[in-house]
PALODO-718260 format. One record per residue (C-alpha): residue number from 1; residue in three letters; x, y, z. Coordinates in Angstrom, 2 decimals, padded with zeros to 5 digits, always signed. Layout:
! PALODO-718260
site i NUM, aa ALA, x X, y Y, z Z
...
This chain:
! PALODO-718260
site i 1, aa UNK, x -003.07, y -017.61, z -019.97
site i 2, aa UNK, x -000.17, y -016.97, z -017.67
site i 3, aa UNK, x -000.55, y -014.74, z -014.46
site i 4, aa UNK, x +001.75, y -012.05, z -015.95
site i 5, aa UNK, x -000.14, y -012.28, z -019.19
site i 6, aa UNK, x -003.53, y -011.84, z -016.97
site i 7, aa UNK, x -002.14, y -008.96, z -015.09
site i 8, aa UNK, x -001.17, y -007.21, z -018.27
site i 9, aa UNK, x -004.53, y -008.03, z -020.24
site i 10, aa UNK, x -006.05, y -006.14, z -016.64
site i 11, aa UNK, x -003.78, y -002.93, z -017.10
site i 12, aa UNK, x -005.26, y -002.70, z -020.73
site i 13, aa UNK, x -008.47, y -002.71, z -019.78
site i 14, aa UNK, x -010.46, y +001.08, z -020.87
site i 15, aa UNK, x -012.98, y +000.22, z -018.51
site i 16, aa UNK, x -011.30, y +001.95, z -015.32
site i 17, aa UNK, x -008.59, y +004.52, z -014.60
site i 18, aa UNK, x -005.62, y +002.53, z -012.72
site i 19, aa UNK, x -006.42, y +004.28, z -009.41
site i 20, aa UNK, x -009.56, y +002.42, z -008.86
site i 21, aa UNK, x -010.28, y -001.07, z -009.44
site i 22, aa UNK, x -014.06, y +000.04, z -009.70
site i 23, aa UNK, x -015.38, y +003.63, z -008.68
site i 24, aa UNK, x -017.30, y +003.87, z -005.48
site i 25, aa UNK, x -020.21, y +005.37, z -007.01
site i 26, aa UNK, x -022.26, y +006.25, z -003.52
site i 27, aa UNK, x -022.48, y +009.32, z -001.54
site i 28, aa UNK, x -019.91, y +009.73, z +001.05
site i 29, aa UNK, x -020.42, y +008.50, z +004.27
site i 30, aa UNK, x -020.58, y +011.00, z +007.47
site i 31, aa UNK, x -019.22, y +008.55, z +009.72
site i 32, aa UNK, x -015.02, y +009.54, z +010.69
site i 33, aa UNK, x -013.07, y +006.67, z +008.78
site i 34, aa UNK, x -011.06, y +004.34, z +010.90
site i 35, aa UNK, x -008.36, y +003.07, z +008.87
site i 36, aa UNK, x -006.37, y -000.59, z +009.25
site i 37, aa UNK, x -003.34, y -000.91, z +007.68
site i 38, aa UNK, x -002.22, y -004.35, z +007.07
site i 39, aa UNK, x +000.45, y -005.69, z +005.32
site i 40, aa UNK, x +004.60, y -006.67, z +005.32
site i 41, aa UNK, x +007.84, y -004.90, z +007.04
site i 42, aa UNK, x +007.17, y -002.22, z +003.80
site i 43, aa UNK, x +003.99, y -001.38, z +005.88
site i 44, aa UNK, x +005.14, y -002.06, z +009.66
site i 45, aa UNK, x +005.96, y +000.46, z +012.55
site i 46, aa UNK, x +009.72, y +001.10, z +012.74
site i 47, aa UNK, x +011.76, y -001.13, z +014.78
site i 48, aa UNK, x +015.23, y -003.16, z +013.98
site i 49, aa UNK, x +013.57, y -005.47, z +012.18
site i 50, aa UNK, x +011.58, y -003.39, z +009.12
site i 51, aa UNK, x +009.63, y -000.05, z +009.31
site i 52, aa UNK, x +007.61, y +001.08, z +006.14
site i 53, aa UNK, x +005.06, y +004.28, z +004.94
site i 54, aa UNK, x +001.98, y +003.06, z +007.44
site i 55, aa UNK, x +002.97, y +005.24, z +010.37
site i 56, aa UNK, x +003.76, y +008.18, z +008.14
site i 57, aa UNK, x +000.91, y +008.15, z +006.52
site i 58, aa UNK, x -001.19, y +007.42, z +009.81
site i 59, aa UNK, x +000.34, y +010.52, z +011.16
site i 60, aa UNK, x -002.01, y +012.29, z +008.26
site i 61, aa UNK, x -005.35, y +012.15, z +010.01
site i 62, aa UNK, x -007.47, y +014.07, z +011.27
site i 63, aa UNK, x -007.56, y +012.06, z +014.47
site i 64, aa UNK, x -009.86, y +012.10, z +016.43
site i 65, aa UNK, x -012.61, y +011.64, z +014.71
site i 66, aa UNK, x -010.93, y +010.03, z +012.34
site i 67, aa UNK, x -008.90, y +006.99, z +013.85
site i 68, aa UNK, x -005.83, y +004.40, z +012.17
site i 69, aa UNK, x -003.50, y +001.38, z +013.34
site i 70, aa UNK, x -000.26, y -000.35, z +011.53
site i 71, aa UNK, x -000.12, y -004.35, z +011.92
site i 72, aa UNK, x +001.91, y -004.34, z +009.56
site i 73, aa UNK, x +004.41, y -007.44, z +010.40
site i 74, aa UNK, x +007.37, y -008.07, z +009.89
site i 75, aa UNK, x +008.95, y -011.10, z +007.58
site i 76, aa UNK, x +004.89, y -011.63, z +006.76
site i 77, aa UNK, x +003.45, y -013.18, z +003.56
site i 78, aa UNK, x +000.08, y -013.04, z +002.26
site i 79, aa UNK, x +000.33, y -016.54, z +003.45
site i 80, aa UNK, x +001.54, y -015.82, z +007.09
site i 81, aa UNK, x -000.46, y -013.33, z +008.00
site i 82, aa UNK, x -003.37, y -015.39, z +007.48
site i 83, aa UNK, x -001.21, y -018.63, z +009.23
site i 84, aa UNK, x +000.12, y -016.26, z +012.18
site i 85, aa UNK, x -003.24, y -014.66, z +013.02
site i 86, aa UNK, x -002.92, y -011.46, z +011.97
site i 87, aa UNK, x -005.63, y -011.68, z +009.95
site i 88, aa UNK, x -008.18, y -012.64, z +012.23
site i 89, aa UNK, x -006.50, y -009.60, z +014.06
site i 90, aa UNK, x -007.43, y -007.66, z +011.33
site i 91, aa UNK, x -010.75, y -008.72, z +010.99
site i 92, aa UNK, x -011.73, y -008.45, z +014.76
site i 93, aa UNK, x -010.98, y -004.48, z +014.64
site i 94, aa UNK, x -013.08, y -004.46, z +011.55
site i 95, aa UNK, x -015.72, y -005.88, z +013.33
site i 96, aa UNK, x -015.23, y -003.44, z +016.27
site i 97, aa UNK, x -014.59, y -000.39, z +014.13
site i 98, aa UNK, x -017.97, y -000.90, z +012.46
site i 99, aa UNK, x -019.59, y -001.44, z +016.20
site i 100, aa UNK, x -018.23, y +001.58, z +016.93
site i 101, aa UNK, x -019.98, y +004.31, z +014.48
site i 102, aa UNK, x -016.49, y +004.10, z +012.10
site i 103, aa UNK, x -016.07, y +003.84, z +008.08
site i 104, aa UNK, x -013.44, y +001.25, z +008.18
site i 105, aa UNK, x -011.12, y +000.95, z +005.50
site i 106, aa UNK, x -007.83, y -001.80, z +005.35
site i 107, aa UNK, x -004.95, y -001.38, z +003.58
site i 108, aa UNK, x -003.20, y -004.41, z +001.61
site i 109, aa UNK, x +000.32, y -004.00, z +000.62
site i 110, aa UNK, x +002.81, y -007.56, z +000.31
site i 111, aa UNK, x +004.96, y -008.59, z -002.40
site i 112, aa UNK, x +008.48, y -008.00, z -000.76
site i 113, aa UNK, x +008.33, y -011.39, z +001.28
site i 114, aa UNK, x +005.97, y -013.23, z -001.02
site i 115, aa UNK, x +008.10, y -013.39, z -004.28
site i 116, aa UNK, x +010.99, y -014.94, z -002.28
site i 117, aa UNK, x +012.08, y -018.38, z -003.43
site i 118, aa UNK, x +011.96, y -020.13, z -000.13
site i 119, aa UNK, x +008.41, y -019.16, z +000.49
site i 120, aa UNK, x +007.18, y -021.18, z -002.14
site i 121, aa UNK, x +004.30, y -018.66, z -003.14
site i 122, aa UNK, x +003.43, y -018.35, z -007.00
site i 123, aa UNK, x +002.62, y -015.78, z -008.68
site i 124, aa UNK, x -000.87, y -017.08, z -009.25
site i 125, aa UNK, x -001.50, y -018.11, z -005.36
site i 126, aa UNK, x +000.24, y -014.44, z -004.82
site i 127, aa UNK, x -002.53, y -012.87, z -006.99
site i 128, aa UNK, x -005.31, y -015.67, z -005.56
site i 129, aa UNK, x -004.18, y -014.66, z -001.61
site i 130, aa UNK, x -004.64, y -010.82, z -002.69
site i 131, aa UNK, x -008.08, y -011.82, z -003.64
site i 132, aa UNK, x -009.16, y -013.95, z -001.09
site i 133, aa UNK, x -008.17, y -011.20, z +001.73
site i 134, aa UNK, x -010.12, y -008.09, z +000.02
site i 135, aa UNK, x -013.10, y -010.76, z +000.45
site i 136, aa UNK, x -012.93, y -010.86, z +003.38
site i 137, aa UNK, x -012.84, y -007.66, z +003.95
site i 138, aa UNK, x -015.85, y -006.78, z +002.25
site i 139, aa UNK, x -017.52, y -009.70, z +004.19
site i 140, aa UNK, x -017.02, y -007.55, z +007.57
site i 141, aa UNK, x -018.52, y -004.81, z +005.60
site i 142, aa UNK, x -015.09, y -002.83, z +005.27
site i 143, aa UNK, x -013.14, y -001.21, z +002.31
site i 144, aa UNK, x -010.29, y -002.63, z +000.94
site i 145, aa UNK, x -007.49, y -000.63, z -000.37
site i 146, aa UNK, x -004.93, y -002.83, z -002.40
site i 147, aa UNK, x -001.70, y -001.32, z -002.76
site i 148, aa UNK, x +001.36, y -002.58, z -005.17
site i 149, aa UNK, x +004.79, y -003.19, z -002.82
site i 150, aa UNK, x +006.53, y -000.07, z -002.22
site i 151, aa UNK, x +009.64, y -000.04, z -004.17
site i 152, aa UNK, x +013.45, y -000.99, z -003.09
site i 153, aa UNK, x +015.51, y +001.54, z -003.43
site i 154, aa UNK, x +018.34, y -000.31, z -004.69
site i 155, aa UNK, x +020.33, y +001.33, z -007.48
site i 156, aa UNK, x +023.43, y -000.72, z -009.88
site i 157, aa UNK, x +026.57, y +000.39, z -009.37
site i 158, aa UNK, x +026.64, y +002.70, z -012.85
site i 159, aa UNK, x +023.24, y +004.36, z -012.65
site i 160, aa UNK, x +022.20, y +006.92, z -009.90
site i 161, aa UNK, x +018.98, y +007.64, z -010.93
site i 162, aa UNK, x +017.52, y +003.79, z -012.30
site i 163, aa UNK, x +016.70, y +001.87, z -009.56
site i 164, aa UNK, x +016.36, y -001.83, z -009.62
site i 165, aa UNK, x +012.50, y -003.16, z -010.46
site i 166, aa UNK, x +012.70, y -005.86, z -008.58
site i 167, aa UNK, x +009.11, y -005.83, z -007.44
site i 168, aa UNK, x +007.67, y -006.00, z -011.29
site i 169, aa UNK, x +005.75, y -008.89, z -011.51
site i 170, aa UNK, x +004.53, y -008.46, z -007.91
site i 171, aa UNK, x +002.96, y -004.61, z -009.24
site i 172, aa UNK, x +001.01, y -006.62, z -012.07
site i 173, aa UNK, x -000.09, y -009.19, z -010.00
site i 174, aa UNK, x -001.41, y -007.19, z -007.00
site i 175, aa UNK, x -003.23, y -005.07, z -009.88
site i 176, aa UNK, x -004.71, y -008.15, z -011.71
site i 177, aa UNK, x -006.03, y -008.93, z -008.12
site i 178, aa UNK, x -007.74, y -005.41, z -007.85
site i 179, aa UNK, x -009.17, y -005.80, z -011.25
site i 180, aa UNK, x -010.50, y -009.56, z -010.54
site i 181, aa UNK, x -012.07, y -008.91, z -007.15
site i 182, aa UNK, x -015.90, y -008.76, z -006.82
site i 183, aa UNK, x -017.24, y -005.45, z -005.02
site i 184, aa UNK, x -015.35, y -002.39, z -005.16
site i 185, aa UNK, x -011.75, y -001.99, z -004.73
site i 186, aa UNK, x -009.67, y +000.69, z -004.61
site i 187, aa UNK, x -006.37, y -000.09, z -005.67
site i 188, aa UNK, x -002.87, y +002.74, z -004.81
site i 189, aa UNK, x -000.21, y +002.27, z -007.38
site i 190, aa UNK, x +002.77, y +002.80, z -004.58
site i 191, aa UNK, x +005.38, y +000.60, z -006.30
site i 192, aa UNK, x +004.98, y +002.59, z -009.84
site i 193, aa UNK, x +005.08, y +006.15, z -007.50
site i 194, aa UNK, x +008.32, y +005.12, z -005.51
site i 195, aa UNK, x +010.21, y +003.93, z -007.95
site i 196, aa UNK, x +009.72, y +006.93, z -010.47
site i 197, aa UNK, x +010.21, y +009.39, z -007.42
site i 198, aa UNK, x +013.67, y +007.86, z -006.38
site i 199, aa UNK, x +014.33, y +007.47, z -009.95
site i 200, aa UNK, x +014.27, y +011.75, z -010.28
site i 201, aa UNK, x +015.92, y +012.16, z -006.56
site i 202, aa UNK, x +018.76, y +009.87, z -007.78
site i 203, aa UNK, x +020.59, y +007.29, z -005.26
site i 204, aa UNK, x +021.97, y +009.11, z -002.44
site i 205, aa UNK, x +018.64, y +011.55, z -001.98
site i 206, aa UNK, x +016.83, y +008.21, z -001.70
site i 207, aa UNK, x +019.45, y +006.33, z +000.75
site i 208, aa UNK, x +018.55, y +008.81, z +003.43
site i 209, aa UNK, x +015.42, y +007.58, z +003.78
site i 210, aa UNK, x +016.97, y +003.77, z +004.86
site i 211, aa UNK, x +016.14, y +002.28, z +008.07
site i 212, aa UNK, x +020.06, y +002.20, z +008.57
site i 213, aa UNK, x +023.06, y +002.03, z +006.44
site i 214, aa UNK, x +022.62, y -000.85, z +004.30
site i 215, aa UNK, x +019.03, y -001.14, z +004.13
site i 216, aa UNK, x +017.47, y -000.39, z +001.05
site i 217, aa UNK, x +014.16, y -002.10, z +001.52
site i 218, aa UNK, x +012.71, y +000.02, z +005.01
site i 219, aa UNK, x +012.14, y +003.41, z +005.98
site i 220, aa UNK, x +013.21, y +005.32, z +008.61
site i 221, aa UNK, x +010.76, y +007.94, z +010.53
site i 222, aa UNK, x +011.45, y +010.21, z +008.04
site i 223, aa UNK, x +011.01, y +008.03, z +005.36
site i 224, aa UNK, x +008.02, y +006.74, z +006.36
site i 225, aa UNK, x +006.67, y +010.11, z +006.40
site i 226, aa UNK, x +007.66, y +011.00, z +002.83
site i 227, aa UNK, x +006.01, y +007.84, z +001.39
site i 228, aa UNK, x +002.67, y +007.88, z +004.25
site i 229, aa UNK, x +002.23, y +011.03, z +002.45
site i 230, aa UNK, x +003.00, y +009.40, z -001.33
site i 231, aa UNK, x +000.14, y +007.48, z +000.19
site i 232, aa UNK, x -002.29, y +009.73, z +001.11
site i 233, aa UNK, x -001.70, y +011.71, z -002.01
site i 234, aa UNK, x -001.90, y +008.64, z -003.98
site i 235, aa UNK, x -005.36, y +007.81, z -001.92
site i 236, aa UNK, x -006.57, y +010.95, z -002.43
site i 237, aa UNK, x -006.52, y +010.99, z -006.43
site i 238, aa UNK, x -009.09, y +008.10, z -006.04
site i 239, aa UNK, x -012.95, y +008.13, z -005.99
site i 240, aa UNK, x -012.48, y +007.20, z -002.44
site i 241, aa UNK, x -010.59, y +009.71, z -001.65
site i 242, aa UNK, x -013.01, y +012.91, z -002.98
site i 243, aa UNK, x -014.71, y +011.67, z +000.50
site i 244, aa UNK, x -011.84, y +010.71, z +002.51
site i 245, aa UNK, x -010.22, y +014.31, z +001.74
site i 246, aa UNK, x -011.36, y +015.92, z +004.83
site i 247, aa UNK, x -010.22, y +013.43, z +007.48
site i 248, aa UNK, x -006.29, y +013.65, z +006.09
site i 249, aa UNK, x -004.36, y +016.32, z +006.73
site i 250, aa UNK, x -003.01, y +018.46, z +003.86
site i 251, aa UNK, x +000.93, y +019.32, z +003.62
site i 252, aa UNK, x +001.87, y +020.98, z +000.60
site i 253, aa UNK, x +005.20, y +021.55, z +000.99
site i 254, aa UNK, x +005.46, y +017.58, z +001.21
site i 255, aa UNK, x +003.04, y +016.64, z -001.67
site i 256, aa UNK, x +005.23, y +019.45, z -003.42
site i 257, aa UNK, x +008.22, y +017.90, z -003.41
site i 258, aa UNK, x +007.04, y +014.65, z -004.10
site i 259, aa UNK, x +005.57, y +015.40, z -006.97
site i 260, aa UNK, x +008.02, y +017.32, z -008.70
site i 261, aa UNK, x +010.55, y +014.80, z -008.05
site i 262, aa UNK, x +012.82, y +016.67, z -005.68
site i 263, aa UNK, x +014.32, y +015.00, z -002.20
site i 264, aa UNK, x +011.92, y +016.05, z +000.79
């Protein structure tokens, strides 16, 4: 069976609603969470090079107590990160979070580098790298939090209001890796979000929220705090998040217009 085929057979499954991989199914933890957000230029602080939702949705906390970084990086890979040593970045904040008195929790998000020809990354070792890294993470006694790519908010010349799917196969796979891993999971369907919510704001409502003209792939500040929030919301539909609910911060006027599909 195929990786696509695998992916599919795992959105089928009755077992567990999409938002979770597997339910948490403990009592919630008093400790403030301390959230790591790791991931591509779709997650990284703004700069000229990329800028994504993780500083928007950082922005959300209660902090302190509650406590978040981005290393997010640019150009990065599920491959990459591990090569570069952002990963063992990633891991050593675990590892001090937890010393600290924290809940730690790390955020996953690739795809957008990854399915790139000259990377040379399958599909399968796409899925397999997702796996391997929420591991980890639960071998430092974290939470992972897998999230499908954001979407590209690239439109054809004759549609306002259809963006492109380019990130597909990348959305299947990163949920086939939820539903494979062992321990729980909680997995954020961001790509499926963002592309239905610049699907009902139409092209030019969804342009403003480019890095700079041209870019249809990062976020500006603005941007990143429209889809931190889609995050947060997202998050807080989860099992995780009926504890995680009183460290972010609400903003209904934000969550409003996000979810009734009007430009924020």
């Amino acid at each position: 069976m195929n990786i696509i085929a695998i992916a599919i057979a795992a959105l089928l499954l009755p077992s567990a609603p999409l938002a979770d991989a597997k339910p948490l199914c403990r009592p919630c933890s008093p400790k403030p969470p301390a959230f790591i957000l790791a991931g591509d230029s779709t997650t990284a602080v703004q700069a000229p090079g990329g800028g994504g939702w993780g500083n928007g949705f950082l922005s959300f906390l209660r902090a302190p107590p509650a406590w978040g970084v981005n290393k997010g990086h640019n150009g990065a890979t599920t491959v990459s990160f591990v090569k570069g040593g952002d990963w063992a970045n990633v891991t050593r904040l675990i590892d001090e979070k937890n010393a600290e008195g924290f809940q730690v929790w790390v955020t996953v998000q690739f795809g957008h580098n990854d399915q790139k020809p000259d990377k040379n990354i399958s599909l399968a070792q796409y899925t397999t790298n997702l796996i391997t890294l929420t591991r980890s993470i639960h071998s430092h006694s974290a939470h992972p939090i897998l999230l499908t790519p954001l979407t590209r908010r690239s439109f054809p010349t004759n549609s306002s209001h259809h963006a492109t799917d380019t990130l597909h196969n990348e959305r299947l796979a990163t949920i086939a890796a939820a539903r494979n891993t062992t321990g729980t999971t909680t997995l954020l369907d961001l790509n499926a979000a963002s592309l239905t919510y610049v699907n009902r704001i139409g092209r030019d409502a969804a342009h403003a929220y480019d890095l700079k003209e041209g870019d249809s792939t990062h976020l500006n500040d603005w941007g990143s705090v429209v889809f931190g929030r889609m995050v947060a919301d997202l998050l807080l539909e989860t099992e995780a998040g009926k504890c995680l609910g009183p460290w972010i911060r609400p903003n209904a006027t934000l969550s409003r217009a996000i979810r009734d599909g009007v430009p924020a």
